[in-house]
C-alpha positions in Angstrom: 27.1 83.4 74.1 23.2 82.3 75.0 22.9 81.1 72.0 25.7 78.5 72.9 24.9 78.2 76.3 21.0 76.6 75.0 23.0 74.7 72.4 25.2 73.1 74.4 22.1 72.3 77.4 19.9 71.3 73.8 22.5 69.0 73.1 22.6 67.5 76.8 19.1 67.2 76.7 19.2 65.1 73.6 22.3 63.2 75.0 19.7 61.9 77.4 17.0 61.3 75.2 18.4 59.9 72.3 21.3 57.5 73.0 20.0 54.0 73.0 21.1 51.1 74.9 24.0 49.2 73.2 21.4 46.0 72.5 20.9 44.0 69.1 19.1 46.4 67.6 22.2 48.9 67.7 24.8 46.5 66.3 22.7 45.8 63.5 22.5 49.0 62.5 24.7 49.6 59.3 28.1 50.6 59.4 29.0 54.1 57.2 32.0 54.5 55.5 32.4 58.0 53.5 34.9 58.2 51.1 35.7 61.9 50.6 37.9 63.1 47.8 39.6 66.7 47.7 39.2 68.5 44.2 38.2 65.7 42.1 36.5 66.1 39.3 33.5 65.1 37.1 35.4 63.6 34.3 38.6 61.9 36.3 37.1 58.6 36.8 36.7 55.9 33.9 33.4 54.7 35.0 32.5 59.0 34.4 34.4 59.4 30.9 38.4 59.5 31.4 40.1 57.9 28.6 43.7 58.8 30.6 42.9 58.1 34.2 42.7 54.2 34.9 40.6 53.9 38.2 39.4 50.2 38.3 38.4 49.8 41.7 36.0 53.6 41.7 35.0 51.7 38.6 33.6 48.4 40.5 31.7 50.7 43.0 29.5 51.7 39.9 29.2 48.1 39.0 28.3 47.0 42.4 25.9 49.9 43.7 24.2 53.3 41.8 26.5 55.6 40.1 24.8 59.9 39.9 25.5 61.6 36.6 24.1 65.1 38.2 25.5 65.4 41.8 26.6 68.9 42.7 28.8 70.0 45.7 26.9 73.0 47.7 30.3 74.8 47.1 32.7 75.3 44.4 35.6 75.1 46.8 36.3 73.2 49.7 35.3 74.2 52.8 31.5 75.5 51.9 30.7 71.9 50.6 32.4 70.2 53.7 30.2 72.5 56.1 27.0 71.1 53.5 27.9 67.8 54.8 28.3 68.5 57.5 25.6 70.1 58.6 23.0 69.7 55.9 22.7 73.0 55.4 23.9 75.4 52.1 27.0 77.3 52.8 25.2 80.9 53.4 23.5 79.8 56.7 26.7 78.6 57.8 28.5 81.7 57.0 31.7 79.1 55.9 31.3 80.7 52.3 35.1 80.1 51.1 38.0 78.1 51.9 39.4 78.8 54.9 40.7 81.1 55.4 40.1 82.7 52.3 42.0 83.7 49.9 43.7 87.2 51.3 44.1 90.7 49.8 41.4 89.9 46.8 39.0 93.0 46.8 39.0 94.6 43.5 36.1 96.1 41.9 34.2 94.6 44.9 34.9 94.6 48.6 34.3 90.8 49.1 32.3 89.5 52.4 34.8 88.0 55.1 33.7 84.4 55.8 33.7 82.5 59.0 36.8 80.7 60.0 35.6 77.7 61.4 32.3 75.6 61.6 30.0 76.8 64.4 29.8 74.4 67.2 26.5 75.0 67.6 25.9 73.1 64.6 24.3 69.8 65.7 26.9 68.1 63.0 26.7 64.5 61.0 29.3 62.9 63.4 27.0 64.4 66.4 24.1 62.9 64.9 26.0 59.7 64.6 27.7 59.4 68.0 24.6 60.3 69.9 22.7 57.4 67.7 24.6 54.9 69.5 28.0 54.9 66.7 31.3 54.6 67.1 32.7 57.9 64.9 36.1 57.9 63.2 37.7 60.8 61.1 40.7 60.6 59.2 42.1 63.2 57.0 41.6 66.7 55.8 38.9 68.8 58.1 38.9 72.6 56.7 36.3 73.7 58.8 38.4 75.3 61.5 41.6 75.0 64.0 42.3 74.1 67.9 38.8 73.9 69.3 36.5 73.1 65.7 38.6 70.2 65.1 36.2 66.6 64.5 36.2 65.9 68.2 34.4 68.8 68.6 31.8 68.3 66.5 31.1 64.6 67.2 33.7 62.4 66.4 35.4 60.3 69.1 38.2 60.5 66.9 40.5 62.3 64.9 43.5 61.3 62.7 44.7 64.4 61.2 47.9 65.4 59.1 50.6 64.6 61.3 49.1 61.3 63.0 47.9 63.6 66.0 45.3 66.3 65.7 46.9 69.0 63.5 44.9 70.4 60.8 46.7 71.0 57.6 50.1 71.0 59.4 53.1 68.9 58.8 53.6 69.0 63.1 55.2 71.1 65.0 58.5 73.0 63.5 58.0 70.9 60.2 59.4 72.9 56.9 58.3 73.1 53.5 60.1 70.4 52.9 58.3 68.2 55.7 54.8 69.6 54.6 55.1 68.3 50.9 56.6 65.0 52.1 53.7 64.6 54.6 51.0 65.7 51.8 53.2 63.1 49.4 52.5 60.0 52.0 49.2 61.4 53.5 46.7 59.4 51.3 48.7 56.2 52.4 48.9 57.8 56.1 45.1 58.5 56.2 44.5 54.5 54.3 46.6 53.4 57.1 44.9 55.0 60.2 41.4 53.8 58.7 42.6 49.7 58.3 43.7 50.9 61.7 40.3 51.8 63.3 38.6 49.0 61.6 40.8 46.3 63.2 40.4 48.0 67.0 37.0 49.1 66.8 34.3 48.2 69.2 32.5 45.3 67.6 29.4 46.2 70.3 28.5 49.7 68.0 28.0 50.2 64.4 30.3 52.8 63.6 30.8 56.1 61.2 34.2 56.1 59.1 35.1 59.4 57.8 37.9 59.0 55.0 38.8 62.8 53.6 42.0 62.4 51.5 44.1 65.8 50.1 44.4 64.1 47.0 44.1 65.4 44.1 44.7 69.1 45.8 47.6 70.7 44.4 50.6 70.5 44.9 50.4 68.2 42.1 52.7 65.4 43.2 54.2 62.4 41.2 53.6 59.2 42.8 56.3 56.7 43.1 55.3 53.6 41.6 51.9 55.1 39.7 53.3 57.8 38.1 55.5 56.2 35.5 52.8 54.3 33.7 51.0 57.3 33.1 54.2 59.2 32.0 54.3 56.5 29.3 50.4 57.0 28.6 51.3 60.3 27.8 54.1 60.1 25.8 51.1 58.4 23.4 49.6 61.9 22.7 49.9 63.7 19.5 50.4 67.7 20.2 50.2 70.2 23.1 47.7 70.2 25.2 45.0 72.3 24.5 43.7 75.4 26.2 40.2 77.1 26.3 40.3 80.8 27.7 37.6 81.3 30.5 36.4 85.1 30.9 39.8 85.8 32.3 41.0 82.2 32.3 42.7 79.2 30.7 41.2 76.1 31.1 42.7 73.2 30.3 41.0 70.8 27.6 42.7 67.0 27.8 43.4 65.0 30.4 47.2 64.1 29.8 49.2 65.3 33.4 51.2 61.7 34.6 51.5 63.4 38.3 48.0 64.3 38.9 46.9 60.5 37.1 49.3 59.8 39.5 47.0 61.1 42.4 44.3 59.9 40.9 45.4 56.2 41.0 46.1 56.3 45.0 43.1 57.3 45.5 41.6 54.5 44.0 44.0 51.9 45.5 42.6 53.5 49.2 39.7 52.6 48.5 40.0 49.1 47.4 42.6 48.8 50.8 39.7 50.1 53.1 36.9 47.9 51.0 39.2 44.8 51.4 40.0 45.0 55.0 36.0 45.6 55.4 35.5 42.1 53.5 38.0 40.3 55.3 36.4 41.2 58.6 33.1 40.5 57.2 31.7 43.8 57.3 31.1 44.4 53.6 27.7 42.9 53.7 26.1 45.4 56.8 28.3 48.5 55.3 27.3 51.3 53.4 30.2 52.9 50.9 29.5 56.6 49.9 32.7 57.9 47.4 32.4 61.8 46.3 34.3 65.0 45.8 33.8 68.3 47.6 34.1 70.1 44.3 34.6 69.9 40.8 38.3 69.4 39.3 40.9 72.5 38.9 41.2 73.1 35.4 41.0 76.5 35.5 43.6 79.8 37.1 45.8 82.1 35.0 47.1 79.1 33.4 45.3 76.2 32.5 44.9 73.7 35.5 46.5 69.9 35.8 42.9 68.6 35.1 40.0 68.6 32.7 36.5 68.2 33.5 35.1 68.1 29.6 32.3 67.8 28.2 31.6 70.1 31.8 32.9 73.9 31.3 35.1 75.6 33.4 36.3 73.8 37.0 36.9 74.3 40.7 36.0 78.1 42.0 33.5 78.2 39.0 29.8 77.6 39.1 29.7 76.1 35.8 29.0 72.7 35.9 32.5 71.9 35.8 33.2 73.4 39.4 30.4 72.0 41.2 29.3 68.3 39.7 31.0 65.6 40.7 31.1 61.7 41.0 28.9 60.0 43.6 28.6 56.3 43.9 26.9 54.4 46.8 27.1 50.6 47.3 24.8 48.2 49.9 25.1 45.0 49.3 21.5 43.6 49.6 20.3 47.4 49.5 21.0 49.3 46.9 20.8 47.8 43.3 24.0 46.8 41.3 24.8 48.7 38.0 22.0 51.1 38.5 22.1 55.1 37.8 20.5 58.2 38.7 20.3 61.0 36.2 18.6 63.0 39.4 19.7 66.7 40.4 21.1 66.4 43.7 23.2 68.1 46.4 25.8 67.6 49.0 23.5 69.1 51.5 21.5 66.2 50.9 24.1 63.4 52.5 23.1 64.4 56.1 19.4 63.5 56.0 19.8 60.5 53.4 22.3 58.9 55.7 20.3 58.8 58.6 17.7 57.5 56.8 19.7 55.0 55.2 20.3 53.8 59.2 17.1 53.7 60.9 17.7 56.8 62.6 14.9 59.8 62.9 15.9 62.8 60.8 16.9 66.3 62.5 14.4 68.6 60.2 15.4 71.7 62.2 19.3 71.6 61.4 19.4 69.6 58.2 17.3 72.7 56.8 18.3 72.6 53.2 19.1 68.6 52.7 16.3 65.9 51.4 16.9 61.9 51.7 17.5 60.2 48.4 18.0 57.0 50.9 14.1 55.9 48.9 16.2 56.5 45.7 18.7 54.5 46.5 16.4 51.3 47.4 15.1 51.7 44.4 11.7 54.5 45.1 11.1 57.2 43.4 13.9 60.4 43.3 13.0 63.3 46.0 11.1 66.3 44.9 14.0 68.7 44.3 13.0 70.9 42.1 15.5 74.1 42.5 19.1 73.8 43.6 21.0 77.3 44.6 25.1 78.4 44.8 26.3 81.4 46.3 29.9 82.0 46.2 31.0 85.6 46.8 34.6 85.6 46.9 37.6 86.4 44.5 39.5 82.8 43.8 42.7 81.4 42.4 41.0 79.8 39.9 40.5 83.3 38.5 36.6 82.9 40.1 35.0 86.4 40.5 32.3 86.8 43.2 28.8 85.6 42.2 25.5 82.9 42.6 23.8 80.5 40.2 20.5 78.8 40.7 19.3 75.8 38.9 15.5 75.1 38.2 14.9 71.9 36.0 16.6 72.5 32.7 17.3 76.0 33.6 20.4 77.3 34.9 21.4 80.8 35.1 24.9 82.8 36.3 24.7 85.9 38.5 28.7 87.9 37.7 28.6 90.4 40.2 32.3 91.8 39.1 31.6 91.5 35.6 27.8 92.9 36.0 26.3 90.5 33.6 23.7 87.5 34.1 24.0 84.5 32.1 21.3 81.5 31.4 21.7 78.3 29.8 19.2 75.2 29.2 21.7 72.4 30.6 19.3 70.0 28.6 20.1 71.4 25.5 23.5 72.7 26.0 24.8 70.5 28.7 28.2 72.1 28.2 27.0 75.9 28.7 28.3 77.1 25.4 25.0 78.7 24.5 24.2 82.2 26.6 20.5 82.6 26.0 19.6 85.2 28.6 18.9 87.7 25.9 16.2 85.5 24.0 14.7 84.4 27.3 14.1 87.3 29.6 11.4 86.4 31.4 12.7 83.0 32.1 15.7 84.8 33.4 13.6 87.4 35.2 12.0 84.3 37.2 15.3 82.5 37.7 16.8 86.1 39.2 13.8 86.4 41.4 14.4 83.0 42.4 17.7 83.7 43.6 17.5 86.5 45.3 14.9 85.5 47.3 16.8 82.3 48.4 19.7 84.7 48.7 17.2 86.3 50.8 16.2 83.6 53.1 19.2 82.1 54.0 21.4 85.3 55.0 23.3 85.3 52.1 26.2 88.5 52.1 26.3 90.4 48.6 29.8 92.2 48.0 29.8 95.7 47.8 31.4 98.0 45.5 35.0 98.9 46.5 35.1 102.8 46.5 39.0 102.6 46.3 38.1 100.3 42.6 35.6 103.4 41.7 38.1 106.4 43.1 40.5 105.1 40.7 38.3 104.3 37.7 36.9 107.9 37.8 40.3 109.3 37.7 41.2 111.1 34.6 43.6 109.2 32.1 46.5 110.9 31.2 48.7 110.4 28.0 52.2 108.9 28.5 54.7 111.2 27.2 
């Protein structure tokens, strides 16, 4: 309770001292608008490799602005990278290490940590940073980072357009079945499209402003949509043979890209953004605007049964921290700004977006709560990439996607897998075996001896929770096996 008490008088204090006047200088100011995607992955784009997705207008952003071949989500699931947004910070300090809630009844051999339901408002958040900057903040769509109380209003957004027009997270409204839920989630990328054209057409014209855009799509349910899906059912009738599986520890991951409903998904997605992009040019915003388009985590292709995507050449996908889990696309356009057809082969992270966004508008950074976040805004203009040498995962939690708790750490070409369930430690150099075929712990120890130091140390520093052993798991393992008769 102090601790909220001095946040909330901290945040007065800087209520006072930072909001400037509404003058020239303000307007000027560039206008955000961040495009957030919900499980897409690596591969689903063209402009990234898909030979069965068609996505023409994610395809122009590359064209127009810089396009990252190794971004990486702080999180392998949702809500840990949307708090690294958020807050600049990676996922352990936050506590918000799963989705939440979590997925429920898990433990097995380990008794998993319970993470945090909801995004601390003591958080000094992006959309705080924003608002108190002098911006006009807007969030539309999918929030995940907690209920009634740690909705966007409270955490800096003036406001919020959620799943049922009105401020419901994840609902459907009030007394809404099943069937109203999936019809909502069917129509909500057109909903959330909709409320965004919206807020661009009634904004105030004195503020720069902050346009938060989180779609569900391409989150299961997979759902076929009317009027895309049928030229991808026809694409796929094209392909020769069953779609291929690869089994993952104790997965299946799928191996082509050939589901028409998820394509489907895929497609609106892309037609949102061209909608939100063309309403920006017709109100002749496009020029002062800066467009950021990313995913909070890599594509499902992996659970019991293979999942409706595939993030290949990448292994594995969403709950994993192969590469397929958490790297992702990330374009970024500025007309004037940031260099057309450009690319950036530089390691970064999604706790990065908080820092290089204020830099990108003028505004002073906020060292003390963007902790773990560095500005690629010099990047972007065309300066040299940040000095980012190490980049860490922790994600202790049991998941659908057949996931078993552990952390990974990446250091240059190094990368190296921490399996807590399964007790082994597994090292790859993504240079040489980009598509982490090649376990080489073995022949390297010492490198793995420095990359395990490494993480634990990190661990270390940033309050990360280890899982214990279950001793209901080891009661049962020790008892004796008898012989069916």
């Amino acid at each position: 309770m102090r601790r909220l008490l001095t946040s909330v008088v901290g945040s007065l204090a800087l209520l006072v001292l930072f909001v400037p006047p509404l003058n020239a200088a303000t307007a000027q100011r560039p206008n955000i608008v961040f495009f957030l995607a919900d499980d897409l992955g690596w591969a689903d784009l063209a402009c990234y490799g898909s030979s069965f997705h068609v996505t023409p207008n994610l395809d122009q952003l590359t064209r127009e602005g810089m396009r990252f071949s190794t971004f990486y989500t702080a999180g392998s699931v949702c809500s840990p990278t949307r708090s690294s947004i958020m807050t600049g910070k990676y996922p352990p300090r936050t506590g918000v290490t799963d989705w939440i809630p979590g997925m429920k009844g898990a433990n097995r051999k380990l008794v998993q940590p319970h993470p945090v339901s909801q995004l601390a408002l003591e958080e000094f958040s992006l959309g705080e940073a924003f608002k108190t900057a002098g911006y006009q903040t807007f969030y539309t769509g999918k929030w995940h980072l907690g209920g009634r109380g740690f909705m966007p209003t409270d955490q800096g957004f003036d406001e919020y357009v959620g799943d049922d027009g009105g401020e419901e997270e994840e609902g459907g409204g009030k007394g809404a079945g099943q069937a109203g839920k999936l019809k909502l989630r069917l129509e909500s990328t057109a909903r959330f499209t909709k409320a965004s054209l919206d807020f661009l057409g009634r904004r105030d014209q004195a503020k720069p402003f902050l346009l938060y855009l989180a779609y569900h799509d391409v989150h299961t349910p997979i759902q076929p949509m009317p009027g895309l899906v049928e030229y991808y059912q026809e694409k796929a009738r094209g392909l020769s043979g069953n779609t291929p599986v690869q089994i993952e520890h104790d997965g299946q991951t799928r191996m082509r890209q050939d589901d028409p409903a998820y394509a489907s998904m895929v497609a609106a997605v892309d037609q949102s953004v061209a909608q939100v992009r063309r309403r920006l040019a017709e109100l002749g915003l496009a020029e002062n605007t800066i467009v950021i388009f990313t995913s909070d985590n890599g594509g499902l292709a992996t659970k019991n049964g293979p999942g409706p995507t595939c993030n290949s050449p990448l292994r594995a996908g969403k709950g994993w921290l192969y590469e397929g889990g958490i790297r992702v696309p990330l374009m970024a356009v500025w007309p004037g700004q940031i260099k057309p057809g450009t690319r950036s082969d530089a390691p970064l992270i999604s706790c990065d977006f908080y820092p290089t966004l204020l830099d990108l508008a003028g505004l002073p950074l906020r060292p003390e709560q963007h902790l773990d976040g560095v500005s690629f805004a010099p990047l972007l203009r065309g300066g040299a990439s940040p000095v980012r040498p190490t980049l860490y995962w922790h994600y202790p939690h049991y998941h659908g996607s057949t996931w078993t708790p552990g952390a990974a750490v990446r250091d240059g070409d190094w990368k190296l897998i921490e399996f807590y369930d399964y007790g082994v430690v597994e090292l790859y150099n993504l240079k040489q075996d980009p598509v982490e075929a090649r376990n080489v712990a073995a022949v390297n120890p010492d490198k793995k001896r420095e990359l395990l130091d490494k993480l634990h140390a990190w661990q270390k520093s940033v309050g990360a929770i280890i899982p214990d052993p279950n001793p209901q798991a080891a009661e049962k393992a020790s008892r004796p096996k008898t012989k069916r008769k």
